[in-house]
C-alpha positions in Angstrom: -210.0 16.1 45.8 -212.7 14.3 43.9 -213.7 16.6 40.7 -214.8 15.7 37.4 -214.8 18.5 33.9 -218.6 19.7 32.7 -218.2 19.6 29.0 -217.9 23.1 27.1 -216.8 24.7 30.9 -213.8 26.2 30.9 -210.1 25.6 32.2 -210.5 27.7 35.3 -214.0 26.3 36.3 -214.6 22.8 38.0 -217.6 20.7 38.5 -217.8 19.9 42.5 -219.5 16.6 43.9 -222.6 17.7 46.2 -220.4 17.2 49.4 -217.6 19.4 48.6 -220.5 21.7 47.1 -222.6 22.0 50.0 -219.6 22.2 52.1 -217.7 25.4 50.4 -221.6 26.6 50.1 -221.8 27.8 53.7 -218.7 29.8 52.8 -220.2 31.7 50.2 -217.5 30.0 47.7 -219.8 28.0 45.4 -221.6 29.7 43.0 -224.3 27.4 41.2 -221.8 24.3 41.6 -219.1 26.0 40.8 -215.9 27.5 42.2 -215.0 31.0 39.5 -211.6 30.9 39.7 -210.9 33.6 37.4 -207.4 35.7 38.1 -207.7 39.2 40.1 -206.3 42.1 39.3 -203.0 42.2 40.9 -202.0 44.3 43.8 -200.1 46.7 42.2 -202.6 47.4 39.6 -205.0 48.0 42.6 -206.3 44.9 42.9 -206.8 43.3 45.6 -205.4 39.3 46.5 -208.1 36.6 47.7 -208.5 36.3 50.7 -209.4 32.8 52.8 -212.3 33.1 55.0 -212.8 34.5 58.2 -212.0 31.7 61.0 -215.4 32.4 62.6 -217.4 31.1 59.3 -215.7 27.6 59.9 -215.8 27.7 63.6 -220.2 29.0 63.6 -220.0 26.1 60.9 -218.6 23.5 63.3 -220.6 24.5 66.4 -224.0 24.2 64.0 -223.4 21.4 63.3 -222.2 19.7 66.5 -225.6 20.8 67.7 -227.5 19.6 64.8 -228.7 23.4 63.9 -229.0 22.1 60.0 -231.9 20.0 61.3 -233.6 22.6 62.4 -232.9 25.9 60.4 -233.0 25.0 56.8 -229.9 24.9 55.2 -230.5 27.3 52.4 -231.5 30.0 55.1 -228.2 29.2 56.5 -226.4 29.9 53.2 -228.2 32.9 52.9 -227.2 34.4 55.5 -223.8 33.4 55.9 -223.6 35.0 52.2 -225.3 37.9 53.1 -222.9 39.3 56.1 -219.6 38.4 54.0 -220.4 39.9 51.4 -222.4 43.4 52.6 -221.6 42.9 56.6 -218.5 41.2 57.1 -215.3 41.4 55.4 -212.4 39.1 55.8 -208.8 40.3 56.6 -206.6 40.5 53.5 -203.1 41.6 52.3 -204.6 44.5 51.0 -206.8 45.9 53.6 -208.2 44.9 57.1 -211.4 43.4 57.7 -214.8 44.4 59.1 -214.1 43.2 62.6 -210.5 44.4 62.9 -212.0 47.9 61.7 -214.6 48.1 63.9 -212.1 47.1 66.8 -209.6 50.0 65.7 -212.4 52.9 65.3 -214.2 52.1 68.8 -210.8 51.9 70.4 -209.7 55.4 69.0 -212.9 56.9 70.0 -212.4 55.8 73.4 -208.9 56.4 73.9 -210.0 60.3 72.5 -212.2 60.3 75.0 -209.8 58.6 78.3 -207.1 61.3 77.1 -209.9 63.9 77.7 -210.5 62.9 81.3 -206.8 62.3 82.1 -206.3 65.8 80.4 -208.9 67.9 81.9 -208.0 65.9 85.6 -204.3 66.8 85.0 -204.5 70.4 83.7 -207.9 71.3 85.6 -209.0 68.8 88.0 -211.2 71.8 89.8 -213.3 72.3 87.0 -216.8 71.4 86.3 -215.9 69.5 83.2 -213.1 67.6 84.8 -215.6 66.9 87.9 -218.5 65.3 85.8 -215.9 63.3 83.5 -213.8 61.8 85.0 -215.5 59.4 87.6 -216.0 57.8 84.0 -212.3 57.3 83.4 -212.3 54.0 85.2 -214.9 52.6 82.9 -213.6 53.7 79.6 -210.0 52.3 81.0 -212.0 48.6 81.9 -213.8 48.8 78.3 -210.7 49.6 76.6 -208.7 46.8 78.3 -211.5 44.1 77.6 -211.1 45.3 73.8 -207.5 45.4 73.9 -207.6 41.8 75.0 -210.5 40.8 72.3 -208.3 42.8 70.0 -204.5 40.9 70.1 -206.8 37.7 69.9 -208.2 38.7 67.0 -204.8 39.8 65.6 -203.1 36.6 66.5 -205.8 34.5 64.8 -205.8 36.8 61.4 -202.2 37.1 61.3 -201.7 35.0 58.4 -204.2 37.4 56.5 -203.4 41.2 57.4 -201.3 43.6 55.5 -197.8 44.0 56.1 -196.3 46.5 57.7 -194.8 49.1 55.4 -191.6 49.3 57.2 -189.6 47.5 60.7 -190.3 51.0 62.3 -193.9 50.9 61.9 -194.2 47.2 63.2 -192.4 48.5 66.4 -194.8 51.2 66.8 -197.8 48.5 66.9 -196.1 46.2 69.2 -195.7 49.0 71.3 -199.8 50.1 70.6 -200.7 46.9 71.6 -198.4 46.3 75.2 -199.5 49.4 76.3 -203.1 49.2 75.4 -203.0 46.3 77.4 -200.5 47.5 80.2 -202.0 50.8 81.3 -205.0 49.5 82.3 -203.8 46.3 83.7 -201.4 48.4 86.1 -205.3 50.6 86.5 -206.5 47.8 88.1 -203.6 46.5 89.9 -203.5 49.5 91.6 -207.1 49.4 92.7 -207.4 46.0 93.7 -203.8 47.0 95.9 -205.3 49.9 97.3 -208.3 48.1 98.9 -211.4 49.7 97.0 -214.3 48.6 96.0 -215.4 48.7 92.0 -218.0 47.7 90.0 -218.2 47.9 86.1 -221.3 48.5 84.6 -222.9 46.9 87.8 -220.7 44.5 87.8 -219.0 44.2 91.1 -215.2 43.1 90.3 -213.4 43.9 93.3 -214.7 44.4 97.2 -212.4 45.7 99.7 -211.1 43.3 102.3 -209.9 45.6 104.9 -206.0 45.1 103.6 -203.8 47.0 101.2 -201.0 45.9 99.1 -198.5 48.4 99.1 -196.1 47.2 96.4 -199.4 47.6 93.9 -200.3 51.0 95.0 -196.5 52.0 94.7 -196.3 50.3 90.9 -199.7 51.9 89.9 -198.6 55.6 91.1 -195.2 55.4 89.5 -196.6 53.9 85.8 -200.0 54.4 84.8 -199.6 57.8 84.2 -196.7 58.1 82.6 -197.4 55.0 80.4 -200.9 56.9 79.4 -198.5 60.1 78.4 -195.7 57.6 76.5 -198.8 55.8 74.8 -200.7 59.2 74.0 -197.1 60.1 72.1 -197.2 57.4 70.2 -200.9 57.3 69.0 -199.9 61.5 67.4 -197.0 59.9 66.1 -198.9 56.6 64.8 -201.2 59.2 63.3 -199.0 61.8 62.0 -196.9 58.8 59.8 -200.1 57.7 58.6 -201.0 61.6 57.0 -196.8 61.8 55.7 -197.0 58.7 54.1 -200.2 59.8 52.4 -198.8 63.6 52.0 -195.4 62.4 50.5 -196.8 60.2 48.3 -195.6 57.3 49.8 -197.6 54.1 50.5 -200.8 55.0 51.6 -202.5 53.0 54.2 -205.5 54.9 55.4 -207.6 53.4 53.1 -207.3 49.7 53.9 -208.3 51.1 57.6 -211.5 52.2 55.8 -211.7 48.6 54.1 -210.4 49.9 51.0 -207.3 48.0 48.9 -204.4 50.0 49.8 -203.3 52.4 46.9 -199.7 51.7 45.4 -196.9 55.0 45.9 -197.9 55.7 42.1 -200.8 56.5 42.9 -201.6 57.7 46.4 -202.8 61.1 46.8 -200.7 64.2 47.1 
């Protein structure tokens, strides 16, 4: 790397050529010409470690340029607003708390598995009722929406792994292994099941399977025996998931609940009681 000193600038500061400037520019890492390299607080003082980048900055980056977007948009607007959402919009995944988009992934997914546990609730328990009759013909669209973010979700996780906090203990990184397969089996086996049983379905007017006039019995048989109970498995495990979260935080153990909120997670010393 090409850098030369500024006179009367100091030891953690370093005068960048205009490349490597306007380069770490779109990244919102320069700061008039300079990189502030100044030490954090450490983690168990609060602080919080830096954190690279979100991927997406570098790969918006590449595609704008492969399609000569900086000759059309001015680059400072460009700078600007790549500043703007990391630093008010988007956060990046760190060791000390999880991004915006991993937050925003985690809060819509537990409104909407609230709201799938409802229908399978009310079907199970009261299936004659009013309630149960107008909500559950939703089901299977909450259980397709849920599945396309579960997907969206473990790719995002695989591509940020490098950058997320730890889990606390081997237990707890079981439990979200566990999260994740059946987030992603339930409704996979959903649909199996449908597509077997030789009914039509369209998503949000989106017509994803037609019936042929032929049914696969082996998919029908798989989708009675394990979707449901799955749902009830994965159900216990959110309470529990959720009900560690609140002892940890009760006990004054680590407490993770704020790095959901996109706060630096709190040492033992200090977590609330």
């Amino acid at each position: 790397m090409n850098v030369s000193a500024r006179p009367g600038v100091g030891k953690r500061e370093t005068l960048l050529t205009t490349r490597q400037s306007a380069s770490l520019a779109v990244h919102g890492e320069v700061k008039r010409g300079y990189i502030n390299a100044a030490p954090k607080a450490p983690l168990h003082c609060g602080g919080e470690a830096p954190a690279p980048k979100p991927e997406f900055f570098i790969w918006i980056n590449s595609f704008m340029k492969l399609y000569g977007a900086y000759g059309v948009i001015p680059s400072v607007l460009i700078q600007f607003l790549f500043s703007f959402l990391e630093k008010f919009v988007l956060q990046p995944d760190s060791r000390a708390r999880y991004g915006t988009i991993t937050r925003i992934f985690h809060w819509l997914m537990a409104i909407g598995f609230a709201c799938i546990f409802l229908t399978a609730a009310l079907h199970f328990f009261a299936d004659k009722w009013w309630l149960s009759e107008l909500l559950w013909p939703a089901h299977k669209t909450l259980g397709t929406t849920l599945f396309i973010l579960a997907l969206l979700r473990v790719l995002w996780v695989v591509a940020s792994r490098a950058h997320r906090p730890q889990h606390i203990s081997r237990l707890a990184g079981v439990g979200h292994f566990l999260l994740y397969a059946l987030m992603l089996a339930i409704p996979g086996i959903g649909l199996l099941r449908q597509y077997g049983s030789d009914r039509s379905f369209s998503y949000l007017g989106i017509q994803v399977m037609e019936s042929v006039g032929a049914k696969v019995p082996w998919m029908v048989d798989l989708g009675g025996l394990l979707h449901g109970e799955l749902g009830w498995a994965l159900l216990a495990i959110v309470v529990g998931h959720v009900g560690f979260v609140y002892w940890h935080r009760a006990a004054g153990h680590e407490d993770v609940l704020p790095r959901m909120w996109g706060q630096p997670q709190l040492p033992p010393a200090t977590a609330r009681r």
